[in-house]
N, C-alpha and C positions, 0 to 999 in steps of 0.2 A: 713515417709509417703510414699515415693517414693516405699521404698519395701512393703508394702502395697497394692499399688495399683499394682502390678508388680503379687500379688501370689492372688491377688480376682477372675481373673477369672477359677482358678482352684478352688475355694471355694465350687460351685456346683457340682465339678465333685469325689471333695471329700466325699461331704455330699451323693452324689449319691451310691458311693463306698460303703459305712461305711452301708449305710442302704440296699444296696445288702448282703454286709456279714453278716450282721444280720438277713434279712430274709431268708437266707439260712443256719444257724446257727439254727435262730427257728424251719425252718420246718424237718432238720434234725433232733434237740432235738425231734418234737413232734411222726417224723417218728419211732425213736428207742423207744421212752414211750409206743405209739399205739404199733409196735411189740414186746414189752415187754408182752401186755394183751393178746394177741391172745396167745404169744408161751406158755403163762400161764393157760388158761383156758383150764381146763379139759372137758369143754362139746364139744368147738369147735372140740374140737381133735376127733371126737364120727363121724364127718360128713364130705361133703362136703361144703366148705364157700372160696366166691372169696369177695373181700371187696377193696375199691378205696376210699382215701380220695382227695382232689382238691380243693386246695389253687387258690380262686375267683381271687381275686386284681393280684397276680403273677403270673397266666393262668399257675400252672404247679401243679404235682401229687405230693402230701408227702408221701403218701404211699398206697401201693399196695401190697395185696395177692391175689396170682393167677386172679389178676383182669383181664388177656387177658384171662382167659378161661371161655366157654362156659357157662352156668343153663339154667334153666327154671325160667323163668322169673314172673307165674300166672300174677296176676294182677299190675306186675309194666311195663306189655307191653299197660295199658291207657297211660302215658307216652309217648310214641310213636304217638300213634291216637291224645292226646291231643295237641303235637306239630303238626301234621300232618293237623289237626283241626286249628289251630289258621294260619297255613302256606297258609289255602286253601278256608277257608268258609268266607264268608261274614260277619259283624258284625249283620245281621238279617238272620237267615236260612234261605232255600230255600223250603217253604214247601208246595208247589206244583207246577206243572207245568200242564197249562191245555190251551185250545182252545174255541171259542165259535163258532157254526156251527148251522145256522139259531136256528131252539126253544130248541137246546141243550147247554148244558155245557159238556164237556168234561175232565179231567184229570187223570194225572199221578203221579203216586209216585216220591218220590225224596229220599224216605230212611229215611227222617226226623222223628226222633225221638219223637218229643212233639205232636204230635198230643194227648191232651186229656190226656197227661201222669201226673200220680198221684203226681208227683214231682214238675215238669216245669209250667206245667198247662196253656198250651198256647192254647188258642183257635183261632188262626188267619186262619189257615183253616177248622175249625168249621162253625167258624160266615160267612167265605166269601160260604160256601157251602151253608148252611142253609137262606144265604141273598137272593140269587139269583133266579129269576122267572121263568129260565131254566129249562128242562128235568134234570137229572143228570145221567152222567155214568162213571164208574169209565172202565179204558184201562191196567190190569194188561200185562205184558209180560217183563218189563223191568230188571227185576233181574234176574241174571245168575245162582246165587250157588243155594245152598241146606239150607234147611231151618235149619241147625244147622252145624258149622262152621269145619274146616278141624281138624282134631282131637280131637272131644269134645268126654264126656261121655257117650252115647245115654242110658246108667242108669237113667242118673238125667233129663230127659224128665221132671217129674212130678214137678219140684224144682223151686222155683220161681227163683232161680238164672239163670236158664239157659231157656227162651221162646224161640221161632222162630223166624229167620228172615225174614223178609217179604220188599219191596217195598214201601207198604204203614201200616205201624205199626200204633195201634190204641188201647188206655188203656193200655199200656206196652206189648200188645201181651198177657195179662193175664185175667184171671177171677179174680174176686176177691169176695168171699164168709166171709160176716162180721154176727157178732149176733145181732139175731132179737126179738127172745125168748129163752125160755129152749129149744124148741122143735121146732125150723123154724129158717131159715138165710135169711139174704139179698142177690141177686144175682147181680154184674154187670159183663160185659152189661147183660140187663135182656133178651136178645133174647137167651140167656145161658142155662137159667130158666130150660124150660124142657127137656132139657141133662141130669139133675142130679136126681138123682133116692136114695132110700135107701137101702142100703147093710143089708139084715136081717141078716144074717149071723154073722156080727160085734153086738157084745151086750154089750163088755167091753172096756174099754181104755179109750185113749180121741177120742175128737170130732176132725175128720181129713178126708177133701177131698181128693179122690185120683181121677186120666182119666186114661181111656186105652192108651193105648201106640199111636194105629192110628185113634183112634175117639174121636169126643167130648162126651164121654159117663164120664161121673162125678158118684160117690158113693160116700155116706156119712155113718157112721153107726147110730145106735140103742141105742144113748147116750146122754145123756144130753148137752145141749149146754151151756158154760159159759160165764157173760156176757164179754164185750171186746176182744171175739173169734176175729180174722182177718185170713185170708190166701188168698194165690197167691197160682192160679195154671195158669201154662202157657196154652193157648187150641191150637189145633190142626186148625194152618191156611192156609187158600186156599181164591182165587177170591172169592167163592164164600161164605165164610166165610167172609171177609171184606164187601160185599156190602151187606150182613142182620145185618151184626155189623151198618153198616154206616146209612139205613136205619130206624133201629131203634135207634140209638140217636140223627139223623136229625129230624124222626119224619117226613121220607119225601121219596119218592121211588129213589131206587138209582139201577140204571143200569150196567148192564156187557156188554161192546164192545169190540170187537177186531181191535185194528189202534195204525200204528207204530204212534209213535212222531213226529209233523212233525216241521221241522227247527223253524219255526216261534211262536212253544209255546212262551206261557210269565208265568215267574216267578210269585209265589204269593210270597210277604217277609211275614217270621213267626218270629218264636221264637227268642230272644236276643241270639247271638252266645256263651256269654262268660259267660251267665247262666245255659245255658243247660250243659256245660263242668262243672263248678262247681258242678253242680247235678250229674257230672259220678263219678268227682275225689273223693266227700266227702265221699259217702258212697259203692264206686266202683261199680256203674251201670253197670254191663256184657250190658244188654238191648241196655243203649243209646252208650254204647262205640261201639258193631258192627254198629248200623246203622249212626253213626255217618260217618265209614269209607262207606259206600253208600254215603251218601251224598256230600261224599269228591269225588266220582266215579261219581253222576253226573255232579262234577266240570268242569271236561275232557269229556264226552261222553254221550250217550244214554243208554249206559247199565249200569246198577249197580251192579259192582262186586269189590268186596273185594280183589279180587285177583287183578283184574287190579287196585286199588287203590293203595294197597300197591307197585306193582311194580313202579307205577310210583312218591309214594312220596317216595322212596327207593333211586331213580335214581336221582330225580330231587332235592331232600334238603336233603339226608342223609350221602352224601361223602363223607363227613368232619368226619364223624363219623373212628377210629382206624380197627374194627373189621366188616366183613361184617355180618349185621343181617339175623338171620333166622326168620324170621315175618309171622304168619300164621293166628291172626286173629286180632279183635281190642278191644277183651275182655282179652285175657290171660286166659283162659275156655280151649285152646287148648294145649297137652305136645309138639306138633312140635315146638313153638316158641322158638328162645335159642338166648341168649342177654348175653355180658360180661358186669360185672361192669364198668368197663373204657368208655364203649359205655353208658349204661347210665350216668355216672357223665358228659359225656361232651354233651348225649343231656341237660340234666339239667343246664348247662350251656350257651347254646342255647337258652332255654325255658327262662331261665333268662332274656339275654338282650331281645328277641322279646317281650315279652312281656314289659319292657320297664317300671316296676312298680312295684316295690317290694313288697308294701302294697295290690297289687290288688293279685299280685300271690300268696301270702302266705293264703291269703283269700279264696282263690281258692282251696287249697290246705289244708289235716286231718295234724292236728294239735296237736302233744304231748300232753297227759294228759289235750285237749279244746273240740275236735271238728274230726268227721269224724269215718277211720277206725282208726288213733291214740289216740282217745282218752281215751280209758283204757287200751293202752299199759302202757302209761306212769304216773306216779301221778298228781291227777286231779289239774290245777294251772292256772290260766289267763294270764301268761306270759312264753307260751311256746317259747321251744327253738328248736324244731324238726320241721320241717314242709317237709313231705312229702308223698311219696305212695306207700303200704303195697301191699303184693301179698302173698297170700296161694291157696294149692292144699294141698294132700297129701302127707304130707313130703316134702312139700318147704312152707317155710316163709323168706320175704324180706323187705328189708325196704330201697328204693331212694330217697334223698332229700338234703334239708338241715340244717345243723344244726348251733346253734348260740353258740357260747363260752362267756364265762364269761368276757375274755378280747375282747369283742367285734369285733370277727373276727365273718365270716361268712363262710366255709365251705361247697363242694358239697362230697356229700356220696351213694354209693351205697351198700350195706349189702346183698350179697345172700348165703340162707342156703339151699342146698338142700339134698335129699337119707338121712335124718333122720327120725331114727323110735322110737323115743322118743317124750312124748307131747310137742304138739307144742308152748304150754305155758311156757316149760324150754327153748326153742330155744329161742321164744321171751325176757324172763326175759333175756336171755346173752347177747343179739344183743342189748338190753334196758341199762343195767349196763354198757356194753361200749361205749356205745353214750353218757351215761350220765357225764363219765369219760373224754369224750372228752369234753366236754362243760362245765367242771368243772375244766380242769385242762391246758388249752388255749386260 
């Protein structure tokens, strides 16, 4: 008995030992299996691809290729706005800021995303405009950029994916033209209406709005309309473009002033914070993800700019991060942004504990073969093992997250492929077989 109680208290220190060499044991097995499929496959070898896997529970990397270097990141830079988003906004948006000044109402944009947006569907600065027995006028001047982000396409103007930034966003920044008949559409906002004109010229195709490039000038052709037609086209915004939008779906006059901000605005609260993010992540919102980072801009300041948002959630919560970010907008729309794998697995890791709820975030988050932009990557199944966020452009497709294994680990992953000039459907299918490989055989 005596030698017994003499060697117990090393009994923890052994168990401790035994289950270090073992998780170091695994994660080397799993690190030589993963680099066995990469030095294998024949498509990777065709591209550029950085890839980071990170063992949660043991905070350390299994494996890594070229994970300190540079890509392009498309749309795995919501990631970034999304942490930046939970670090800095309130659990109810901020969507508006305004004054009252004897028989006026007065406000200002905040960047805020949900106004009216087809998704969110928040009406908290609707109702509190349309309530009020003031004048109304709206005070543009506080947004700094340009109305389309530091390296976008200015091609894809016409593309629902990419509207204008604005101050105060209103319907997505978009038109939206639905079927009415064979031969007539619905217009919203209807103040839109006589912008759009028929294109005689077009007599064959299909039925498709296009705008000029610097006016609200809308064509349609000389073609049959089919029912369940839908389309987005982004319009052309200015002040004076938001206060005939605002206007007319107040149903009520709404005025142009010019007055800075003055300290003493008050906050309207809007929209649920951690909805309107859900509504970027699922189906990669470019729209709410830039003005989201506004709104992160009116956190700190009077002006709304993207640029001083980013530098300051850059400085202020991203140190921790390995590689210093090149961050240039809050959509991933732009090629300046370039992000290493390793940099995202450990914001993902980040994002993990602040949020603070596993269940909330994966919910949050497109979902392998359920839900989002994952979900016909992967085979369609109610119990996905993927959960994260996709990014394409032109010869990059990626995929951050994490992923679940079979032996019930949970794994952070970063996958980026870029300078591939093969369909992007063969990149996906390879990036898809070895994630699945991983979750099947760990």
């Amino acid at each position: 008995m005596s030698r017994l109680k003499i060697q117990s208290p090393f009994l923890p220190f052994l168990a401790g030992v035994i289950c270090l060499i073992t998780s170091c044991s695994t994660d080397k097995m799993i690190s030589k299996k993963v680099a066995k499929e990469f030095k294998n496959s024949a498509v990777i070898k065709q591209y550029q691809v950085g890839f980071a896997l990170y063992n949660m529970e043991d905070k350390k990397m299994i494996f890594q290729k070229d994970a300190d270097k540079y890509f392009t990141p498309a749309s795995n830079t919501k990631l970034y706005t999304f942490f930046a988003s939970l670090k800095m906004l309130p659990e109810q948006m901020p969507a508006l800021k305004y004054v009252e000044r004897n028989d006026s109402l007065i406000f200002w944009g905040t960047g805020d995303p949900s106004f009216l947006q087809f998704a969110v569907k928040d009406k908290s600065a609707y109702n509190f405009l349309q309530a009020s027995n003031k004048k109304l006028f709206f005070a543009p001047g506080r947004y700094s950029g340009s109305f389309f982000g530091d390296g976008w396409s200015w091609d894809d103007y016409d593309y629902y994916y990419q509207p204008e930034i604005t101050e105060m966003p209103i319907m997505d920044n978009m038109v939206t033209s639905t079927y009415a008949s064979a031969n007539k559409i619905n217009i919203e906002p209807r103040v839109f209406a006589p912008c759009f004109e028929v294109d005689s010229t077009r007599t064959t195709g299909g039925f498709q709005v296009t705008r000029d490039f610097l006016t609200n000038h809308f064509r349609y052709p000389v073609v049959v309309i089919k029912p369940g037609y839908n389309q987005q086209n982004p319009y052309k915004t200015s002040p004076q473009a938001t206060v005939e939008i605002l206007t007319d779906t107040l149903h009520k006059p709404v005025g142009l002033v010019k007055m800075q901000i003055p300290s003493g605005a008050k906050t309207l609260p809007g929209a649920k914070r951690d909805s309107v993010l859900k509504h970027m992540l699922l189906p990669s919102d470019n729209f709410i993800a830039e003005h989201l980072l506004l709104v992160c801009s009116n956190q700190i300041g009077d002006t709304l700019s993207t640029t001083k948002a980013i530098e300051h959630i850059t400085k202020t919560y991203l140190t921790f991060l390995p590689d210093k970010v090149k961050w240039a907008d809050g959509s991933g729309l732009s090629r300046q942004n370039l992000f290493t794998p390793r940099d995202n697995v450990y914001l993902l890791d980040s994002i993990y504990r602040l949020v603070n709820n596993r269940e909330k975030l994966f919910d949050m988050l497109p979902a392998g073969g359920k839900s989002g932009t994952l979900k016909s990557a992967y085979p369609k199944t109610d119990t996905p093992f993927v959960y994260g966020k996709t990014g394409s452009l032109g010869g990059v497709h990626n995929q951050s997250g994490y992923v679940l294994t079979k032996k019930g680990k949970t794994y952070i992953y970063s996958f980026m492929n870029n300078n591939f000039v093969k369909p992007t459907a063969e990149v996906r299918a390879e990036m898809v077989r070895i994630m699945t490989y991983i979750h099947d055989n760990f």
